[in-house]
Structures are given as structure tokens and as C-alpha cells.
Backbone as numpy.savetxt, mean C-alpha at the origin, in Angstrom:
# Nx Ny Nz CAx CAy CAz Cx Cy Cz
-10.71 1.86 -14.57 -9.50 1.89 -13.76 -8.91 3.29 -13.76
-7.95 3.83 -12.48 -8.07 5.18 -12.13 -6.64 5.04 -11.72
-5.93 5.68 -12.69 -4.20 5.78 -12.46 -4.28 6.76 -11.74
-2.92 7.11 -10.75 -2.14 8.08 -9.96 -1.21 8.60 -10.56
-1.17 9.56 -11.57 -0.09 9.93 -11.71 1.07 9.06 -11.79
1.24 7.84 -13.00 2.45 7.35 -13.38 2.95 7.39 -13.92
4.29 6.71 -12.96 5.65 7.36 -12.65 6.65 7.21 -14.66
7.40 7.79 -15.00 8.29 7.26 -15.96 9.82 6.93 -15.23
10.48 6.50 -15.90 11.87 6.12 -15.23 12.61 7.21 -14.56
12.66 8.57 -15.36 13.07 9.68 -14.80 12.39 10.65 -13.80
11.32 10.34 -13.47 10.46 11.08 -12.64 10.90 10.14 -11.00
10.47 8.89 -11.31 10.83 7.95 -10.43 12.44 7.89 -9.91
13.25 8.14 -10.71 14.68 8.59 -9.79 15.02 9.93 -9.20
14.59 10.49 -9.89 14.24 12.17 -9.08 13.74 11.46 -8.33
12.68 11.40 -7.98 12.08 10.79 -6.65 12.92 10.01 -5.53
13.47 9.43 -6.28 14.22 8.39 -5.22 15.59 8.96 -4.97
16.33 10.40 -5.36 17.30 11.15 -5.04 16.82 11.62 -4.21
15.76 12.14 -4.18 15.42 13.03 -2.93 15.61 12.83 -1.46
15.09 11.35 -1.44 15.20 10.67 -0.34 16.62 10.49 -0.07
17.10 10.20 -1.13 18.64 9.31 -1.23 19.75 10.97 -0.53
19.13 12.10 -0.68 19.99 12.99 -0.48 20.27 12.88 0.89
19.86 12.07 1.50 20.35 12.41 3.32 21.29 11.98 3.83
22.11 12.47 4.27 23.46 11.82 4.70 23.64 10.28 5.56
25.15 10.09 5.07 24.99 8.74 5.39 24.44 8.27 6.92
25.30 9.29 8.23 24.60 8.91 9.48 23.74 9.47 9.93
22.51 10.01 8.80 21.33 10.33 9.64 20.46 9.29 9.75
19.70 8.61 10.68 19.52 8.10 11.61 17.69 8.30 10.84
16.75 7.14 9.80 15.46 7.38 9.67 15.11 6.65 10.20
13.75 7.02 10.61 12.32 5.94 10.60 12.29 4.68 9.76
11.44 3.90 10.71 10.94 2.50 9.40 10.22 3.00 8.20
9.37 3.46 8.46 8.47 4.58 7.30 9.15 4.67 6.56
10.20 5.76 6.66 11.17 6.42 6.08 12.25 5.49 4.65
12.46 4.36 5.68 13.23 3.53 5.21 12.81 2.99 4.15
11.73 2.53 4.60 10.95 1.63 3.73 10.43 2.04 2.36
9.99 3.58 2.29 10.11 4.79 1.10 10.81 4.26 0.16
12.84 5.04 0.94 13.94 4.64 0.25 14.35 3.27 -0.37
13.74 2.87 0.12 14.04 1.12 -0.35 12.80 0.48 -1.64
12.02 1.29 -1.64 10.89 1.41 -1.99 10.11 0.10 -1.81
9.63 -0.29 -0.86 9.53 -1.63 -0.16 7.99 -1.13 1.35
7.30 -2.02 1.76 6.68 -1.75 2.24 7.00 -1.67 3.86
6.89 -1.00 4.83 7.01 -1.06 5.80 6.83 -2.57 6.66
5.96 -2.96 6.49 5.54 -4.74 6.75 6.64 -5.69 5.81
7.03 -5.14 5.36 7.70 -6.04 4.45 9.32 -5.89 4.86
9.85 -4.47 5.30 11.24 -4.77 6.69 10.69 -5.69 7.96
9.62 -5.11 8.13 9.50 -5.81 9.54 9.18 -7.62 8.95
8.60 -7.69 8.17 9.00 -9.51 7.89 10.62 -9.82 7.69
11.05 -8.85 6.88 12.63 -9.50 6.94 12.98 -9.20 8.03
13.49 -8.26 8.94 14.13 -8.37 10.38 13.45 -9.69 10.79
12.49 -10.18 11.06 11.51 -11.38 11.88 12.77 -12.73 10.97
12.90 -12.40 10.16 13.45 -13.63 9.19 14.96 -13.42 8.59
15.62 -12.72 9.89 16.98 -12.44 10.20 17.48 -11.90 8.58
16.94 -11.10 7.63 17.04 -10.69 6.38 17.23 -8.85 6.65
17.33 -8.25 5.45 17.28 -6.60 5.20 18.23 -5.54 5.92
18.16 -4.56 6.22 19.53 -3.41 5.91 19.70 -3.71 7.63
21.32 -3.48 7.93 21.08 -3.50 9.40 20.51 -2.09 10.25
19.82 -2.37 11.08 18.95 -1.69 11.98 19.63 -1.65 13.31
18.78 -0.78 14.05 18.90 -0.40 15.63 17.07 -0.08 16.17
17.49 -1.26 17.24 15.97 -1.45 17.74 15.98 -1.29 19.55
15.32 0.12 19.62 14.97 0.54 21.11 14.98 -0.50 22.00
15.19 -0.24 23.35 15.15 -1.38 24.10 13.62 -1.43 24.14
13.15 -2.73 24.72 11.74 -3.14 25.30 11.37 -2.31 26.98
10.68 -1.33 27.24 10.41 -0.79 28.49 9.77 -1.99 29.44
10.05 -2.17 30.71 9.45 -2.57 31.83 8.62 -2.43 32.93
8.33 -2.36 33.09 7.55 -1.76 34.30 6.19 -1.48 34.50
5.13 -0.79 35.35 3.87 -0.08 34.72 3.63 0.53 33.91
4.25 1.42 33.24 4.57 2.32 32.42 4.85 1.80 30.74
4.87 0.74 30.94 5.06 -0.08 29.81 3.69 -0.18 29.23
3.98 0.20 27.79 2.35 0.69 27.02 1.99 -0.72 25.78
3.14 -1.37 25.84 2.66 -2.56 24.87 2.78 -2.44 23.28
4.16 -1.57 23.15 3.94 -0.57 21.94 5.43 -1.36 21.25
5.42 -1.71 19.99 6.28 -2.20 19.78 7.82 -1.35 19.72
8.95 -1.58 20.40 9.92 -1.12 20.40 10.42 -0.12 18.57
10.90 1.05 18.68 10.69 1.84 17.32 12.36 0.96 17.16
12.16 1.20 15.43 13.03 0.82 14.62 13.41 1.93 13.73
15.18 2.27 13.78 15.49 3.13 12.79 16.87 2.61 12.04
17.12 3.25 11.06 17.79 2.55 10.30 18.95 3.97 9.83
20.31 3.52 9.48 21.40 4.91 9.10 21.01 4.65 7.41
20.99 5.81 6.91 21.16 5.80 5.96 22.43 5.14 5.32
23.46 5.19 5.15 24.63 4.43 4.65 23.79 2.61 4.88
23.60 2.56 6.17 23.38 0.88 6.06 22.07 0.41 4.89
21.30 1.93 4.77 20.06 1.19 3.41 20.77 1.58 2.30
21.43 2.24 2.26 22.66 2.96 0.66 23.25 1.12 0.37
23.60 0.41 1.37 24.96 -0.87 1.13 23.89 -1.63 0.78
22.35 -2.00 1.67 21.80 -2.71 1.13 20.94 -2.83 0.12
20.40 -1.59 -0.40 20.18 -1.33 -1.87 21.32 -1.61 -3.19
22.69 -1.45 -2.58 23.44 -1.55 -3.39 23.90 -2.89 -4.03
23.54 -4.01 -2.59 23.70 -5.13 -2.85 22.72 -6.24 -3.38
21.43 -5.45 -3.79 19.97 -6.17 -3.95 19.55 -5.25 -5.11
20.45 -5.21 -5.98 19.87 -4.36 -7.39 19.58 -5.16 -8.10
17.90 -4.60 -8.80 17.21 -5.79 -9.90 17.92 -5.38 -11.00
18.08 -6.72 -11.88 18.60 -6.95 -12.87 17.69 -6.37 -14.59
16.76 -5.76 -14.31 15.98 -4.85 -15.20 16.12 -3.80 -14.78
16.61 -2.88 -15.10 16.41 -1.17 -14.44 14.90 -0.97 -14.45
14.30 -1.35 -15.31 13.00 -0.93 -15.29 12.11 -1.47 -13.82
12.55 -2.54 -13.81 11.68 -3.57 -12.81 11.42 -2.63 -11.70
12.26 -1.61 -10.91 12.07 -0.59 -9.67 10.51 0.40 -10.20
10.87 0.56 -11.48 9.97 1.21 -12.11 8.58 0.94 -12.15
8.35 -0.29 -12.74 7.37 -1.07 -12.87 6.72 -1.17 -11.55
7.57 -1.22 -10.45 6.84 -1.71 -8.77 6.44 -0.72 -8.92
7.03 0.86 -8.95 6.39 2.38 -8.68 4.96 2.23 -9.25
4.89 1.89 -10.23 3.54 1.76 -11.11 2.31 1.48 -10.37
2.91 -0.17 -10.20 1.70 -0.64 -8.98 1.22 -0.13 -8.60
2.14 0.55 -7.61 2.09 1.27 -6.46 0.77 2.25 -6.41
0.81 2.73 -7.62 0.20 3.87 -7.76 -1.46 3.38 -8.56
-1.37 2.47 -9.10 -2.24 2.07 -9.94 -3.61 1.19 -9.06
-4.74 1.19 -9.07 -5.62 0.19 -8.37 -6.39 0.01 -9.54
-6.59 -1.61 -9.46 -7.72 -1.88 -9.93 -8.44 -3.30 -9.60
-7.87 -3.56 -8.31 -8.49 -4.64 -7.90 -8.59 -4.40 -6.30
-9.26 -5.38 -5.80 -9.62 -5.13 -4.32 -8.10 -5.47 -3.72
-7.69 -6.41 -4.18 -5.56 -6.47 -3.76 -5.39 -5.44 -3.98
-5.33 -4.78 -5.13 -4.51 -3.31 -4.83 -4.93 -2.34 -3.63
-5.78 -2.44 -3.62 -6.53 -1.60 -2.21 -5.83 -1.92 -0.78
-5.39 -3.28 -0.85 -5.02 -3.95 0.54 -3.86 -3.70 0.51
-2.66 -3.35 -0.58 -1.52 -3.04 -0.84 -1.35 -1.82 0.15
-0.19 -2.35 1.86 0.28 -0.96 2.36 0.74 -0.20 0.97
0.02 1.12 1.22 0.55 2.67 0.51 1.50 3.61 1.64
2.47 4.75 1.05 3.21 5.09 1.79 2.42 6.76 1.63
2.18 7.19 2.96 1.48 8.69 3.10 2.08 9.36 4.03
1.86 10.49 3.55 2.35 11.27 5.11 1.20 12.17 5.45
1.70 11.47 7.11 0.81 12.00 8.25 1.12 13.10 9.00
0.04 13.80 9.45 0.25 15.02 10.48 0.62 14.44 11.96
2.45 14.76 12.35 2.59 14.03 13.11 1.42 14.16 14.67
0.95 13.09 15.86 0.23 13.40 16.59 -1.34 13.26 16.51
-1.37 12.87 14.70 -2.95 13.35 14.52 -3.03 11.93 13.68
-4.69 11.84 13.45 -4.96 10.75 12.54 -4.42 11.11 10.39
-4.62 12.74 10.79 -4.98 13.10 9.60 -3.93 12.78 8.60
-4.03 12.71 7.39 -3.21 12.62 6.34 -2.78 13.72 5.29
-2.35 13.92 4.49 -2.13 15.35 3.92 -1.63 14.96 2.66
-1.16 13.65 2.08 -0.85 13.12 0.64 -0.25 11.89 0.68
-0.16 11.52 -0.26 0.40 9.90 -1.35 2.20 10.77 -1.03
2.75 9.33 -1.02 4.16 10.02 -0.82 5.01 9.86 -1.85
4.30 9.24 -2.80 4.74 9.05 -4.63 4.05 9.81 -5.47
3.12 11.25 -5.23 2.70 11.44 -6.20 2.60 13.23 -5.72
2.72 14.27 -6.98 3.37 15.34 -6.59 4.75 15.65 -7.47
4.85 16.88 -6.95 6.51 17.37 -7.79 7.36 16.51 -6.68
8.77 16.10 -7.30 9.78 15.82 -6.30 10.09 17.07 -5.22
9.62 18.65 -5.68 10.73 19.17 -5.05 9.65 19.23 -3.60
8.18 18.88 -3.31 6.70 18.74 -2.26 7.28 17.06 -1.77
8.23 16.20 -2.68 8.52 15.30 -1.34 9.60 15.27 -0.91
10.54 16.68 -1.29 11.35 16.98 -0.09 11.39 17.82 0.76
10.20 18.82 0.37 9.87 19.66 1.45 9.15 18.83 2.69
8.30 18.04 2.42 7.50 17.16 3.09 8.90 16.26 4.21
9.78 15.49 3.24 10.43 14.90 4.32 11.25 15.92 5.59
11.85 16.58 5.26 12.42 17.81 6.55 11.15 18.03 6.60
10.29 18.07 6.75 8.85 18.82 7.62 8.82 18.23 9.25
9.23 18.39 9.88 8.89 17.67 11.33 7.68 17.64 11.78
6.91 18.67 11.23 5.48 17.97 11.86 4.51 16.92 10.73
5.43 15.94 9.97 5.03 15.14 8.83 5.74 14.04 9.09
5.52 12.81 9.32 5.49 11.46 9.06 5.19 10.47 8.09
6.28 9.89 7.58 5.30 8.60 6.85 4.89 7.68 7.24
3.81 7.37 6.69 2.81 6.19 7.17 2.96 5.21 6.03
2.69 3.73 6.49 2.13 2.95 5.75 0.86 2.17 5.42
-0.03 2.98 4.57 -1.52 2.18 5.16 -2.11 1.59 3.88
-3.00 0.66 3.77 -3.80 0.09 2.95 -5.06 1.33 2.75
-5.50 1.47 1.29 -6.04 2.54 0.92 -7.56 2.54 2.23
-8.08 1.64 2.12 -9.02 1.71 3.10 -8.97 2.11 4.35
-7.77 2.02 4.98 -7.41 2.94 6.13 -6.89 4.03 6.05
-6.59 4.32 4.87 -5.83 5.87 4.73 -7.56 6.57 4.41
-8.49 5.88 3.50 -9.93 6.43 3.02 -10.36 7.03 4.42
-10.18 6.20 5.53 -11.11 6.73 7.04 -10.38 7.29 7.43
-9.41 7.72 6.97 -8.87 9.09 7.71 -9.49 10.44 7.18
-9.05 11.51 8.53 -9.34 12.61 7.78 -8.40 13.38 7.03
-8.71 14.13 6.26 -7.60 14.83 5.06 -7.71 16.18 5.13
-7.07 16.82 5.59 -7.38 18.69 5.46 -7.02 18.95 4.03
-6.76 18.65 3.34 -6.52 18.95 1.81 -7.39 18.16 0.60
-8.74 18.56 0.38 -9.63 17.72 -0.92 -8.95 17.67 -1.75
-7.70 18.36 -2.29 -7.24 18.50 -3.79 -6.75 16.73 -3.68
-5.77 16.51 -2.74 -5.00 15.34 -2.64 -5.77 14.49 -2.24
-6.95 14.43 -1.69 -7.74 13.04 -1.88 -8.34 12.68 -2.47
-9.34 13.35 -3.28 -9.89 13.05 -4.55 -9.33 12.23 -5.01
-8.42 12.19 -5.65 -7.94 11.38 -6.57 -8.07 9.45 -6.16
-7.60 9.69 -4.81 -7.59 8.32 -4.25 -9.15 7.95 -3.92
-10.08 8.88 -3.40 -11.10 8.65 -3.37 -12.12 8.45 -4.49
-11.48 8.92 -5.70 -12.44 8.01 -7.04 -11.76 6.70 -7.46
-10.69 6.18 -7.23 -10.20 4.97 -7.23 -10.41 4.44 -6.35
-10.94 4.88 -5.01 -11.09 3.58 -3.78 -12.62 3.29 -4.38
-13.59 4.21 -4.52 -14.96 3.89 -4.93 -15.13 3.14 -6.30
-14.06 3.78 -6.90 -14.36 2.88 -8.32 -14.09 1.82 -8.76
-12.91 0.74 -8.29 -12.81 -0.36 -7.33 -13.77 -0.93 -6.68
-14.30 0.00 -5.48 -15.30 -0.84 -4.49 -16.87 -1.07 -5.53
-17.14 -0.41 -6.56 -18.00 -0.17 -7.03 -18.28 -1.21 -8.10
-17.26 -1.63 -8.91 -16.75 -2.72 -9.88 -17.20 -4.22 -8.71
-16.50 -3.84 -7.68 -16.85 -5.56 -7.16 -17.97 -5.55 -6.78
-18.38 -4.44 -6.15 -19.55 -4.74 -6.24 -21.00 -5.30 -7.05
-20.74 -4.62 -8.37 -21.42 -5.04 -9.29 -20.79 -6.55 -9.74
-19.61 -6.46 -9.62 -19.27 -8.33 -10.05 -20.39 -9.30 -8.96
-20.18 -8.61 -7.56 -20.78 -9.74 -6.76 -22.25 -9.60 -6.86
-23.18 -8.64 -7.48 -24.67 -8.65 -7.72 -24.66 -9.46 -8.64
-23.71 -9.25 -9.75 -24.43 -9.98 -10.72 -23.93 -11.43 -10.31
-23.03 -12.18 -9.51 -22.87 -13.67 -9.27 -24.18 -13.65 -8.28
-24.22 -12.79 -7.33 -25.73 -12.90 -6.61 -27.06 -13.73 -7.35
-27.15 -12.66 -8.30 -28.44 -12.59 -9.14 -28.12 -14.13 -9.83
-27.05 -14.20 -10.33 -27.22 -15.73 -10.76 -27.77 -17.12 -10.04
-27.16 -16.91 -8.49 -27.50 -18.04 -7.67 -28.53 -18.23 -7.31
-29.18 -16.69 -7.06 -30.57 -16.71 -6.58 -31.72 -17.81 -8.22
-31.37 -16.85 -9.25 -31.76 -17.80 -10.52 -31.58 -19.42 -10.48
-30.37 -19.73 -9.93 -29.97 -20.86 -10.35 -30.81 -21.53 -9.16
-31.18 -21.33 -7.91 -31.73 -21.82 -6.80 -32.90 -21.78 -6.97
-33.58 -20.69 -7.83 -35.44 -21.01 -8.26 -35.18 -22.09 -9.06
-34.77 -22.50 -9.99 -34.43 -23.51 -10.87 -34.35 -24.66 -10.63
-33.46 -24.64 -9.22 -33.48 -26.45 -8.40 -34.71 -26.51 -8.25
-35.44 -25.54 -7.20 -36.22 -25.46 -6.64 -37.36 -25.99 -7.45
-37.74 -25.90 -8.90 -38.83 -26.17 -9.68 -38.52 -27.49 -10.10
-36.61 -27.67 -10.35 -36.58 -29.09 -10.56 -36.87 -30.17 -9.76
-36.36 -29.99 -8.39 -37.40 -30.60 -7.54 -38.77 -30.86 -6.90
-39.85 -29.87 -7.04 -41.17 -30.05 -7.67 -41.64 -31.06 -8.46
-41.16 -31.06 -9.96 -41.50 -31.48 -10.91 -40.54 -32.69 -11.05
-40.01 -32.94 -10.29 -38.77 -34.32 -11.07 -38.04 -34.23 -11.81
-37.81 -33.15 -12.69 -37.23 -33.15 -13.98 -36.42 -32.15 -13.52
-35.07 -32.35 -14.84 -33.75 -32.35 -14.39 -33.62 -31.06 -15.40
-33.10 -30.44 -14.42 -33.02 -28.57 -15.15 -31.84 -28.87 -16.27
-32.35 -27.88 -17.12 -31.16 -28.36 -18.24 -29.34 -27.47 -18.19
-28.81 -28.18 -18.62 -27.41 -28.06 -18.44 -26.90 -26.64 -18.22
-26.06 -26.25 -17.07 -25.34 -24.72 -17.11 -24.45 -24.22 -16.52
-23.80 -23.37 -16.08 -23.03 -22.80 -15.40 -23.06 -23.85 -13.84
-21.97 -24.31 -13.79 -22.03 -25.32 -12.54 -23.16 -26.38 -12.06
-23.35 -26.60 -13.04 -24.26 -28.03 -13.01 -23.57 -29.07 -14.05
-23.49 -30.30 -13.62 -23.48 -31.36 -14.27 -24.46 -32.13 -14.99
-24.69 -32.53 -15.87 -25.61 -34.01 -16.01 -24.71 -34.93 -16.09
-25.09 -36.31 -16.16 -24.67 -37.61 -15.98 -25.55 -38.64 -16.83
């Protein structure tokens, strides 16, 4: 298993000042939001769907030919995610902590599927880093960056992207393989068993006789 750089309690609020430094009516992204809240992008858009989470402002729907089928953008004031963080505080200080961890940590094929928060080169596929991992003072240069976006992607779609920076993917790229590499070998070796266990019927039915007791077989 292949940690990211995890977080301690004080690294992780630096972190989350940074974000937190933007004034109350500036006006973020879902991305953005979802950062500050430290919450997954899919996971506002399930609460808005389920009349829940910070209040928002949602573009009108376009009409016409010109209409691209693109879901209307969602942004959120800072002050309205400041009230609703304020009103949804876990009762462990640590517990915010502990999610950061996750976050950062893979060691199962779920963790892989877990949206991650990255920033993107706005316009482009490419990616340029993890948006939890780094000095605080690279994720506030990063957020004022206008030609930088956050994304929310599951490691396997952030993996097929391209990266102009090897330093910052490496890291994710020996945890996406070393992961994919583990199940893999879990599923050869359940392979290799069935195939065993299926010569085995196979002779027990030949011969009449009843293979002796094992891994998912009964006698009676």
C-alpha cells in the first residue's frame, strides 16, 4: 500500500485556510466548493438533487439550436459554504482529518473509484497535480491561477490523462498500478483455483466418486 503524503491535523487546516481565505461574496465553482467543504463534487450535486447542502445559484437552462446538452454550471458564495460548514461540524475534530487521509490513501479498487480533487489545465485534458498534496502555500498559488481548474476524477480517469509534470504523477501512478496489480494477482490466484477445482469435478464425474471435501463443496 502507497500513501500520499498524509495529512496531520495541522497541515490539513493550513490547507483548508487557504481555501477558506476568499472572501465572503466571491462567487466559486462546484469544484471549488466541493474542495472547501471537503466533500466530493458528486456528492453536492446528490444533495442539491435531494433538496440538501450550501445554498447555490444555478445558470439558466439554454434553448434553442445552440443548446449543447451541457448541464447548467453551478456556483456557490463563499459566506453561503462558510454558514453551511458552520452548521454541519463533526463532532470529532479529528473525523475531517481522518476523511483527508482516505482521501489520499489507496489500497483497494474502491479507493481508486473514489472522485479525487485535481487541478486541470483550464481548456485542456491535461492535469498538473492532487489538490491535497504539496506545500499549502502551491495550493494557493494554484487556486488564483486562472488558467487552473479543479476537477473531480476517479484515479483511473485522472491515470488517462496527460500530465506535463512526471514529478506529480508518479506518485499516483505507483499506487494506481500497485492496487491494479494486487487484484490482479488476488483474481489469478481465485482463477487458478476454479480452473483446479473444475479438473476435479471433471475426474469426479468420470469415475463416480465423490471428490473429497473443500473450499465450496459440500458433502452430504
Amino acid at each position: 500500500m502507497i500513501s500520499i503524503e498524509m495529512l496531520d491535523d495541522e497541515v490539513a487546516v493550513r490547507r483548508m485556510n487557504v481555501a477558506a481565505s476568499l472572501h465572503d461574496e466571491q462567487s466559486v465553482s462546484e469544484p471549488v466548493a466541493a474542495l472547501f467543504l471537503g466533500r466530493s463534487a458528486r456528492t453536492l450535486e446528490r444533495m442539491r438533487s435531494e433538496g440538501r447542502g450550501p445554498v447555490y445559484t444555478q445558470a439558466k437552462q439554454e434553448d434553442g439550436p445552440k443548446h449543447t446538452g451541457r448541464k447548467p454550471s453551478v456556483t456557490y458564495l463563499m459566506r453561503d459554504l462558510r454558514a453551511w460548514r458552520e452548521n454541519h461540524k463533526v463532532n470529532n475534530p479529528r473525523e475531517a482529518t481522518v476523511r483527508d487521509r482516505r482521501a489520499l490513501r489507496f489500497e483497494t479498487m474502491a479507493d481508486l473509484l473514489d472522485d479525487q480533487p485535481w487541478f486541470a489545465k483550464v481548456g485542456t485534458d491535461q492535469l498538473v497535480g492532487h489538490a491535497l498534496t504539496g506545500p499549502e502555500e502551491l495550493l494557493g498559488e494554484r487556486l488564483d491561477d486562472k488558467s487552473l481548474e479543479v476537477v473531480w476524477l476517479p484515479m483511473p480517469e485522472a491515470m488517462a490523462r496527460p500530465w506535463p509534470n512526471l514529478r506529480e504523477r508518479t506518485p499516483f501512478h505507483d499506487a494506481y498500478t500497485e492496487v491494479l496489480g494486487e487484484a490482479m494477482r488476488l483474481s489469478q490466484v481465485r482463477q487458478d483455483d476454479a480452473v483446479l477445482r473444475a479438473e476435479f469435478d471433471a475426474l469426479d464425474d468420470e469415475r463416480g466418486e465423490p471428490l473429497p471435501p473443500g473450499p465450496g463443496r459440500k458433502t452430504f
